[in-house]
C-alpha positions in Angstrom: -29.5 19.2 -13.8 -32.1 20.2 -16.0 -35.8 18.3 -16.1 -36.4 15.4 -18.9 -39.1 13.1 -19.6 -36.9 11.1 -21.2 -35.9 8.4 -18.2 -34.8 8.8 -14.5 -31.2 9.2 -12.8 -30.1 6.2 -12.0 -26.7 6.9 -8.7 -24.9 4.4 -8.3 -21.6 4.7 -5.0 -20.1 2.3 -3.0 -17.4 4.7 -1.0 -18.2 7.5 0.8 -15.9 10.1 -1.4 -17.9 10.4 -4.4 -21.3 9.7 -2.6 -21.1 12.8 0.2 -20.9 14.6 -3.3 -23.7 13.5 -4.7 -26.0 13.4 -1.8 -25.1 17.2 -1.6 -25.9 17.9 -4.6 -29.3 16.5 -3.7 -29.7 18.5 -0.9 -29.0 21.7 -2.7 -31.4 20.4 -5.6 -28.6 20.2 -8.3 -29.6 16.7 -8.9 -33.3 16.3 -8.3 -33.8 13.5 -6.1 -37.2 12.8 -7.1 -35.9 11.6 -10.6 -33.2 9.3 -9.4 -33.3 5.7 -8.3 -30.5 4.7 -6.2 -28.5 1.2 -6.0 -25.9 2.1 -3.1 -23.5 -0.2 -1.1 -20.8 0.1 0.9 -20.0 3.3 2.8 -22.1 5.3 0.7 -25.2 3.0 1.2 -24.7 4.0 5.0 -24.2 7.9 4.8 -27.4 7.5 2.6 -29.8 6.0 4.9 -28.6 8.6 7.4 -30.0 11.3 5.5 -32.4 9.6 3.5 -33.9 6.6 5.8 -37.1 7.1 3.6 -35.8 6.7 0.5 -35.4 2.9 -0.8 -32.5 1.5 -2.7 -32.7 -0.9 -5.5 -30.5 -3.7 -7.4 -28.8 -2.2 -10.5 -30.5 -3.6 -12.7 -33.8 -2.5 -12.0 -32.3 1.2 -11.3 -30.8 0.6 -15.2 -33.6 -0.3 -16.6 -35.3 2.4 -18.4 -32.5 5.2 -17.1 -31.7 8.3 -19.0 -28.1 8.9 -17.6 -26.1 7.4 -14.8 -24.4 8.8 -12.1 -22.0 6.8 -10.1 -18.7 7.5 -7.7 -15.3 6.4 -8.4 -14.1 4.6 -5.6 -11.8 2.0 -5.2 -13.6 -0.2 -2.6 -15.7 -2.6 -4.9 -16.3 -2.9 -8.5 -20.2 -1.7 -8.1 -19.5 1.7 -9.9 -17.6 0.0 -12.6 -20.2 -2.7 -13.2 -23.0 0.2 -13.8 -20.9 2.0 -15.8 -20.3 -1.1 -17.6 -24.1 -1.9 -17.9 -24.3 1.8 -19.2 -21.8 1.6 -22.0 -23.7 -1.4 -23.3 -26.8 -0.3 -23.3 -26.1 3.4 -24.5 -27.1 5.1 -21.4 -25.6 8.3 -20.8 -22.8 7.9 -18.1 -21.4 10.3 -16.1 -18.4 9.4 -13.3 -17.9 11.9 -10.2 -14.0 11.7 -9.1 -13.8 13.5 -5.4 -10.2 13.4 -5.1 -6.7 14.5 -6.8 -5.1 10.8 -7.2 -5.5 8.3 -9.2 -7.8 9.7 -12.3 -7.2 6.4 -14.6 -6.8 3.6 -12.2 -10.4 4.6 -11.1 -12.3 2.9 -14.1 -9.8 -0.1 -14.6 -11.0 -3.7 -12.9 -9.5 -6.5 -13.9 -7.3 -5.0 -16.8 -10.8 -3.8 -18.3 -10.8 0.6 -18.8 -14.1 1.2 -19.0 -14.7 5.0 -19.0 -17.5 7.5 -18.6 -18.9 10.0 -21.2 -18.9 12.6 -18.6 -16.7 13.8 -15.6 -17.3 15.6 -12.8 -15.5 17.2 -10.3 -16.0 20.3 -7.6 -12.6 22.4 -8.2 -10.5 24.3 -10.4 -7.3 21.5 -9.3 -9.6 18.9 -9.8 -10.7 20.0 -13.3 -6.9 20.7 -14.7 -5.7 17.3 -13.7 -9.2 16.0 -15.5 -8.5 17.5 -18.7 -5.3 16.7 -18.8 -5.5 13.0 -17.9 -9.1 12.6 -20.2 -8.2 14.8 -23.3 -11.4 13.3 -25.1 -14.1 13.3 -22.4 -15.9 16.0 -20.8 -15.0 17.6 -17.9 -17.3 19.9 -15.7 -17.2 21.9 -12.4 -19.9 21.4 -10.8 -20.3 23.5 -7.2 -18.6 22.1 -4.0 -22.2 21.8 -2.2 -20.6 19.2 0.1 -17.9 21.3 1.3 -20.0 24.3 1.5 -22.6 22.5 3.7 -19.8 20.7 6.1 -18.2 23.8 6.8 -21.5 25.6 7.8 -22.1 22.7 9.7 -18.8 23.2 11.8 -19.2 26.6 12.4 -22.8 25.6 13.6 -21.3 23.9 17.1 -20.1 25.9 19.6 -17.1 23.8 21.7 -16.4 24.9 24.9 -12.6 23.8 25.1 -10.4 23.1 28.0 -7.6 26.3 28.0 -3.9 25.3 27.2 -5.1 21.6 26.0 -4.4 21.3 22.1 -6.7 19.1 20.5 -5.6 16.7 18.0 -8.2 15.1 15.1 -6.5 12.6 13.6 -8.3 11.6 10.5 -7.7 7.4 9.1 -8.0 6.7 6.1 -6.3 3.2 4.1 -3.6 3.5 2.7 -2.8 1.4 -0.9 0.0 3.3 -2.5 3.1 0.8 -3.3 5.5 3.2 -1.1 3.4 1.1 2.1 4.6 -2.8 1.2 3.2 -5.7 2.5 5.0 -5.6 6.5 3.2 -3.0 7.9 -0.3 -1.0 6.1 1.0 2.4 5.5 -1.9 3.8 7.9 0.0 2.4 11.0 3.5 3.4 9.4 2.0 6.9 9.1 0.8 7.0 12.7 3.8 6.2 14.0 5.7 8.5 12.3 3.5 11.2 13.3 3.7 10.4 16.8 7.8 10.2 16.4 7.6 13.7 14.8 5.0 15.2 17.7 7.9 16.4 20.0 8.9 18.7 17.0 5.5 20.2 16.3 5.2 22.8 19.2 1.5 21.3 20.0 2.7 22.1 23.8 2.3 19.8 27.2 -1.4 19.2 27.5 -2.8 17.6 24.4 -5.8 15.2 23.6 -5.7 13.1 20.4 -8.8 11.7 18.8 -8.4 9.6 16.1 -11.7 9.2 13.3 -11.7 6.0 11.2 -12.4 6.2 7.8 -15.8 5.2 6.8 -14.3 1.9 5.1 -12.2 0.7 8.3 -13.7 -1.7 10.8 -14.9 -0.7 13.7 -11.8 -2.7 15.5 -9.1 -1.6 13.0 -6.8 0.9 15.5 -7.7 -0.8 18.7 -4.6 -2.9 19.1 -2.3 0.2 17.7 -4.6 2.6 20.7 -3.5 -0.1 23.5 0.2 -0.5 22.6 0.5 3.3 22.1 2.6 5.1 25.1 0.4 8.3 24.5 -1.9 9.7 27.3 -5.3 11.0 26.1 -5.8 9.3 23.3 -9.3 7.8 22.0 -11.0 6.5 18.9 -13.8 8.1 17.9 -16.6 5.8 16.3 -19.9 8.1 16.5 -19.4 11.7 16.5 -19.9 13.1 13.0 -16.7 14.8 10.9 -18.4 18.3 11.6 -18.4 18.2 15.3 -14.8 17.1 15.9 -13.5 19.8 13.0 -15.2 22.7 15.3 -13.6 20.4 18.9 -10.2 20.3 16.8 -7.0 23.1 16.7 -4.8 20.6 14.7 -5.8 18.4 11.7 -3.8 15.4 10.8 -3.6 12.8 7.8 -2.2 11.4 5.2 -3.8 12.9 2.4 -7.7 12.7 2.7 -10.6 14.3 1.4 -11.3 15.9 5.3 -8.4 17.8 5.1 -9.3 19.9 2.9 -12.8 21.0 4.7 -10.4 21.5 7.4 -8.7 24.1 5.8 -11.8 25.7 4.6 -12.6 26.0 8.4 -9.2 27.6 9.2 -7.5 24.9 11.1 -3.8 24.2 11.3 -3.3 21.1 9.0 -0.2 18.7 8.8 0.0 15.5 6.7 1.9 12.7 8.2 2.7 10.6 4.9 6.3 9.3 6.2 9.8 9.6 4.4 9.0 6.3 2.6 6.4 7.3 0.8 5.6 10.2 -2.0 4.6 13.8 -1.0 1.1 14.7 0.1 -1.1 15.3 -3.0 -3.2 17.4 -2.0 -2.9 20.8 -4.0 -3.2 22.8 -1.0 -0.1 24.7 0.2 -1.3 24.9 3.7 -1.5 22.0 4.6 2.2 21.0 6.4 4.6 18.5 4.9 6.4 16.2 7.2 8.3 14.0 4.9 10.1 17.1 3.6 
């Protein structure tokens, strides 16, 4: 993004998604992070002080006041990125909204029966950018450079795993699930495990396996623990610490429902298999790799 005198950057991101975008982008220099000021919560406010522990984080409105353009997420998580692009609209600040995923383009920038759009989009692939253009005939779309993807999947192929011979290793990534298909009986995360674990016989993963499963970065830290201790399966663990890079390069076999992390894990070459059950719609992701279980 190119240099003005005219203001600073204010970012604004409550999930993770969006954010591990941006704070690529900052790495790589694409957005300067000496002209941003940064009002994060959430997910994103926690990745952030990872990488940046230096850096500190204001309210909104004083990251607002006096901004030349906004950049926020679009998550789903709070209403934080909606309120600044709110804030933006009405006080003619240029706003631009970074969507990290393939679902949902509208219902991003609705709270409370209240659109509120940006004047810019954008987005990090030519799938992404379609379904944009497409779904926001009237707003700008860009396609920016997948800095985030780039960087995780150096950072995978940086660790060197020494791995037990004729074990498969299993990542199993979380992530909530609030698609209609789920109902209110049992969160469509749990239905999901289960029906991956019903379909594992079929899979040829062989005799000596080990399953991790990584929460998402918006579950609580005691989310799966009752589901873990009711199980039947041997070898199985949560994960709670180890980074996303580390148990990609551990991993032979991917698994999800349709998240973000699957697709780095195609980048890396892995074998990836979405467990969305029968109940619900067919994985979104516009990959073909990535194996359909519901089909």
């Amino acid at each position: 993004m190119t240099d003005s005198n005219l203001g600073h950057i204010a970012v604004v991101a409550n999930d993770a998604g969006a954010a591990a975008h941006i704070f690529a982008w900052l790495k790589s220099g694409f957005l300067n992070i000496d002209r941003c000021k940064f009002c994060l919560d959430g997910p994103a406010a926690k990745l952030f002080r990872i990488q940046q522990p230096n850096i500190e984080l204001f309210s909104m409105e004083r990251i607002m006041t006096g901004a030349e353009k906004l950049v926020t997420g679009t998550g789903w998580s709070s209403s934080l990125e909606h309120d600044a692009r709110t804030l933006a609209k009405n006080n003619d600040i240029k706003s631009i909204a970074v969507i990290d995923h393939w679902v949902n383009y509208r219902e991003r920038f609705i709270r409370n029966d209240l659109e509120i759009l940006p004047d810019e989009i954008w987005v990090s692939d030519k799938y992404a950018y379609n379904k944009a253009r497409t779904t926001f005939p009237n707003i700008q779309i860009i396609e920016q450079k997948n800095d985030y993807l780039k960087a995780q999947a150096h950072e995978v192929s940086s660790y060197k795993i020494e791995k037990n011979k004729g074990t498969t290793n299993i990542l199993y990534l979380l992530e909530p699930i609030r698609d209609k298909w789920a109902g209110d009986k049992v969160a469509g995360e749990f239905q999901a495990l289960d029906f991956f674990v019903q379909k594992m016989p079929d899979l040829n993963f062989g005799k000596d396996l080990s399953i991790i499963l990584k929460p998402h970065p918006s579950d609580s830290t005691d989310k799966y623990d009752d589901w873990i201790r009711l199980s039947n399966l041997q070898n199985i663990h949560i994960e709670k610490e180890k980074n996303l890079a580390s148990l990609l390069a551990w991993s032979d076999v991917v698994v999800g429902c349709e998240t973000y992390a699957m697709v780095l894990a195609i980048r890396v070459c892995k074998r990836v298999i979405s467990s969305l059950p029968m109940n619900a719609h067919n994985c979104r992701l516009p990959f073909e790799k990535i194996e359909r279980l519901n089909q």
